[in-house]
TORNU-608448 format. One line per field, with one value per residue (C-alpha): x, y, z. Coordinates in Angstrom, 3 decimals, always signed. Example, Ala and Ser with C-alpha at 12.3 -4.5 7.8 and 13.67 -1.06 7.14 Angstrom:
px = [+12.300  +13.670]
py = [-4.500  -1.060]
pz = [+7.800  +7.140]
This chain:
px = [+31.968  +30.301  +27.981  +24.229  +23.597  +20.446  +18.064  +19.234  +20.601  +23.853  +26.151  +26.857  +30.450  +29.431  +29.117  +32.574  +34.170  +32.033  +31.035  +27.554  +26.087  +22.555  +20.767  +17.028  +16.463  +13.204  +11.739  +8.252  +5.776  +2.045  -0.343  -3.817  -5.432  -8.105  -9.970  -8.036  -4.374  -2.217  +0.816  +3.231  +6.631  +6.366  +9.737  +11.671  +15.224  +17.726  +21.233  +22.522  +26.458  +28.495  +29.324  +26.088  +23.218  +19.840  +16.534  +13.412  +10.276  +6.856  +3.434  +1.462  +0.682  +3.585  +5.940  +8.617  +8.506  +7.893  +11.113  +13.098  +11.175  +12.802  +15.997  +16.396  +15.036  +11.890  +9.728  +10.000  +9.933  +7.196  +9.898  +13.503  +16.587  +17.593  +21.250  +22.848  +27.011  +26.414  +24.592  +21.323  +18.573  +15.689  +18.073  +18.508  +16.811  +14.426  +17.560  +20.522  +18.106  +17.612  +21.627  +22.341  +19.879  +21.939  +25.060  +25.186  +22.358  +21.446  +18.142  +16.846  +13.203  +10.683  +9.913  +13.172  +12.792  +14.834  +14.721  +13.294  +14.841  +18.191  +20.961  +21.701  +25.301  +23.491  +21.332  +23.794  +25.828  +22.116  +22.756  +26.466  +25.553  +22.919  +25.360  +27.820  +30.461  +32.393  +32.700  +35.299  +36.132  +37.820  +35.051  +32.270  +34.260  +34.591  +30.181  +29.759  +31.775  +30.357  +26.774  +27.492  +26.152  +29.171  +27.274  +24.163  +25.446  +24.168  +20.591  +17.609  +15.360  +13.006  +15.624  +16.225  +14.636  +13.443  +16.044  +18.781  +16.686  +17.406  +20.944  +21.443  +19.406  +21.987  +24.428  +23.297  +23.146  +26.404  +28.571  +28.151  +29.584  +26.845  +27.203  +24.320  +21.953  +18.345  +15.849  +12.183  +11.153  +13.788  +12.633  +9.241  +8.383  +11.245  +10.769  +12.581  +15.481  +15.629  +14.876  +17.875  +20.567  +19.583  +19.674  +23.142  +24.320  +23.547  +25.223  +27.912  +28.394  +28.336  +31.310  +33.215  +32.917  +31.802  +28.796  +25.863  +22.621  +19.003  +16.062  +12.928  +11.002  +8.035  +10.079  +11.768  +14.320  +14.971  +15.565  +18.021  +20.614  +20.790  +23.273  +20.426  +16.810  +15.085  +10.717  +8.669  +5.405  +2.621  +5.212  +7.914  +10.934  +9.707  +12.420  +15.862  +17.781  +21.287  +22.319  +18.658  +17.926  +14.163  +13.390  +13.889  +12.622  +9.036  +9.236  +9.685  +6.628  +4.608  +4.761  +5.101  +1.571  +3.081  +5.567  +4.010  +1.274  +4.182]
py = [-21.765  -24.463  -27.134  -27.083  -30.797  -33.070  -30.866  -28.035  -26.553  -25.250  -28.528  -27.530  -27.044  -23.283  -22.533  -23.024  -21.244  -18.188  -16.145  -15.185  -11.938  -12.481  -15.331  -16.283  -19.642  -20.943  -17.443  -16.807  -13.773  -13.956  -11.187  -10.866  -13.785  -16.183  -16.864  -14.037  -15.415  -15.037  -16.903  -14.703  -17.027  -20.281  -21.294  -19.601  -20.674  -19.692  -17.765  -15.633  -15.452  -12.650  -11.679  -13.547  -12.117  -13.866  -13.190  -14.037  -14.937  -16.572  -16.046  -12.750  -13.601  -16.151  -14.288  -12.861  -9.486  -9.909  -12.112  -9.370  -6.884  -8.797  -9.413  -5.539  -4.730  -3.157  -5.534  -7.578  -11.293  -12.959  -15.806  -17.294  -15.478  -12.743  -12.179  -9.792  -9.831  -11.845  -9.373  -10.923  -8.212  -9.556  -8.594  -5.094  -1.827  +0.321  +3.012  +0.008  -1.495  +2.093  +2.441  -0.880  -0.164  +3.413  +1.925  -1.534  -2.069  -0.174  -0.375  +0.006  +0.214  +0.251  +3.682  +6.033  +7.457  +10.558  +13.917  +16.255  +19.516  +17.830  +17.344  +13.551  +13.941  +15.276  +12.058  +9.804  +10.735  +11.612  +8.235  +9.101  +12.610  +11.744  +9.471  +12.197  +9.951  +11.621  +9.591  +7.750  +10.482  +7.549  +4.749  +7.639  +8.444  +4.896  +4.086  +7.668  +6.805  +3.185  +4.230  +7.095  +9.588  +12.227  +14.873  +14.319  +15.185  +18.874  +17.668  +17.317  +14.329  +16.063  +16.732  +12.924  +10.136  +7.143  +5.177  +7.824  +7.936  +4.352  +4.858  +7.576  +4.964  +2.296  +4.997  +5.674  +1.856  +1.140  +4.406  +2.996  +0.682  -2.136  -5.744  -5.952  -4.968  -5.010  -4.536  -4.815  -5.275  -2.315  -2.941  -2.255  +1.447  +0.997  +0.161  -3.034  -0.816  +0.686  -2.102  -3.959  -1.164  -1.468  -5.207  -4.916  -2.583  -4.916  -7.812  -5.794  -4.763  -8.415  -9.220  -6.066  -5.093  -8.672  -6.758  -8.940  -8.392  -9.540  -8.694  -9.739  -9.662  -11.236  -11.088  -13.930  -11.661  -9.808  -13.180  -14.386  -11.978  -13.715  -16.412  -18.101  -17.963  -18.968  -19.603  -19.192  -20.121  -20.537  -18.699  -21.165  -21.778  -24.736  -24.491  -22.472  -22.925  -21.579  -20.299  -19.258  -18.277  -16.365  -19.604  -22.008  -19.699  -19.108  -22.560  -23.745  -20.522  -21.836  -25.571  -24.223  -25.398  -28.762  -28.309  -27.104  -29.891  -32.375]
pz = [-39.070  -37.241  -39.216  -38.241  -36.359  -38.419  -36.124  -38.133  -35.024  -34.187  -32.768  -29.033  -29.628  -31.547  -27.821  -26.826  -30.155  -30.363  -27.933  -26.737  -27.266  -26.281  -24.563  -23.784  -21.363  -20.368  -21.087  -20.854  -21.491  -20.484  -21.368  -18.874  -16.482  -16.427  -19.389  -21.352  -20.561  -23.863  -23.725  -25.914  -25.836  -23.807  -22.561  -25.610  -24.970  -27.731  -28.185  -30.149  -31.127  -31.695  -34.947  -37.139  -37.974  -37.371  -38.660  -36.479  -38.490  -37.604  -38.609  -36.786  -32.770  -33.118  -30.192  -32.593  -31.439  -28.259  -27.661  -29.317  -26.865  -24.353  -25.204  -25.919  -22.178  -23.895  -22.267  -19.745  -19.591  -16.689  -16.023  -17.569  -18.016  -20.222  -20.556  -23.331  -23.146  -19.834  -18.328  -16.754  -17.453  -15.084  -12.129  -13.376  -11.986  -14.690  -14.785  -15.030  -17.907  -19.621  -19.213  -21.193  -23.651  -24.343  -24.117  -25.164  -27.974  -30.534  -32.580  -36.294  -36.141  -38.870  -38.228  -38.437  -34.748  -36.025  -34.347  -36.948  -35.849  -35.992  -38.315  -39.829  -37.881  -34.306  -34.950  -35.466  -32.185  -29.912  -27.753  -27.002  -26.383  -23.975  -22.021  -22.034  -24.399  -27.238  -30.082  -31.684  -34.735  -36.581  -36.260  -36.489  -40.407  -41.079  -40.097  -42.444  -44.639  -45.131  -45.381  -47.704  -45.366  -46.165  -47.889  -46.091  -42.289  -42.270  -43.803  -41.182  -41.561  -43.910  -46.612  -46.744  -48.489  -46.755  -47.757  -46.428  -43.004  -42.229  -43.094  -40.651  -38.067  -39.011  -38.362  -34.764  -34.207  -34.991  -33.910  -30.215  -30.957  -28.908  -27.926  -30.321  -32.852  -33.300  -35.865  -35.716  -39.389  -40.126  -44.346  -43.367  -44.849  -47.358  -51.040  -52.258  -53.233  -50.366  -48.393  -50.108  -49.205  -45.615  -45.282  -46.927  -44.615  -41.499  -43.353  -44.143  -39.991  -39.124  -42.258  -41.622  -38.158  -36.911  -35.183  -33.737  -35.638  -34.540  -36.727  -36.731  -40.467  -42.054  -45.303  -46.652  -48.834  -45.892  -43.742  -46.807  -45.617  -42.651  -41.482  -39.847  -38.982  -36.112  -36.756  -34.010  -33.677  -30.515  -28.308  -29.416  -31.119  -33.826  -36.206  -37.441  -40.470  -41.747  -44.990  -46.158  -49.417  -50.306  -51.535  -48.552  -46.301  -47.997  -47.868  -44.603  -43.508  -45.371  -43.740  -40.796  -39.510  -40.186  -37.850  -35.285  -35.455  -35.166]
């Protein structure tokens, strides 16, 4: 792996050795006019490389989710460029942008999003089944398998714990097979042991399947599973660090007014 510069950021040559699964450059989100202009992310530029998983964090209003919204083609950005596998979304139609988002990210959201009158299995495989893809029987197995969904496939939503919910979204994620990965605070209605199986499965996709994940958390054990983690705050990018532990990262949030004043 490449070493972090004395910034704490990547050295450029991470650019030429690993490829880029998602990129943000001089992006910018502004919310109303006049005296009630919000700017949400202020000229945000950052990538994100295949195969690591980063963890967004920042303090509430800080821009976190709404450069995630972005990237994922849920929102979109009022200038800069938003590129995911080299594709740049802000030239895209609505329908090219909804196609992407079907067949080229998937999503773990705090809330499950699962379709209660169907099966864990007919969950899992909704997004290819909508596109009108069959799925890879032997990768499908192997993400079941994995997540120890096996004997829960023929249970609907309601015969599942929380815990086995986000599993099946993790599933349904990953079965596509996408260019990437994100999850907005995906730990958020789990309990910590819960939480923990979750966050293991995403670092698990990134070792084992070298899978790009993106999440953003306000949880510094959640960020710790991360390679690295990128802090915004005021609509910018004011820090990142690699290898976090719980530790360092409740650390560095809470001197984070200190470096944004600097």
């Amino acid at each position: 792996m490449p070493q972090p510069g004395a910034s704490g950021k990547l050295d450029d040559m991470s650019e030429s050795t690993f490829a880029v699964a998602a990129r943000a450059v001089d992006l910018t989100k502004v919310y109303g006019e006049g005296d009630n202009v919000v700017h949400a992310l202020a000229g945000v530029s950052v990538d994100f490389l295949t195969g690591e998983f980063t963890a967004i964090m920042g303090p509430s209003g800080s821009g976190k989710s709404t450069l995630m919204h972005c990237l994922a083609g849920l929102d979109t950005a009022s200038s800069g460029s938003v590129q995911v596998g080299g594709t740049e979304l802000t030239s895209l139609s609505d329908k090219q942008i909804t196609e992407l988002r079907r067949d080229r990210i998937g999503f773990v959201f705090q809330a499950f999003n699962l379709v209660p009158t169907l099966t864990a299995l007919e969950n899992i495989t909704l997004p290819l089944d909508i596109a009108g893809r069959k799925p890879d029987q032997q990768w499908l197995d192997t993400v079941v398998d994995r997540l120890g969904l096996r004997p829960r496939l023929d249970h609907r939503p309601t015969e599942l714990s929380g815990g086995q919910q986000q599993r099946v979204a993790c599933a349904r994620a990953l079965v596509g097979r996408p260019d990437i990965i994100f999850g907005d605070e995906p730990t958020g209605n789990l309990d910590s042991r819960s939480g923990a199986e979750v966050l293991s499965i995403l670092r698990s996709a990134v070792n084992d399947f070298r899978q790009t994940v993106v999440i953003v958390t306000h949880d510094p054990r959640a960020a710790s599973y991360a390679d690295r983690v990128v802090f915004l705050a005021d609509g910018r990018i004011v820090d990142e660090m690699r290898g976090p532990t719980a530790e360092t990262v409740m650390d560095k949030m809470i001197h984070l007014d200190e470096l944004v004043g600097g």
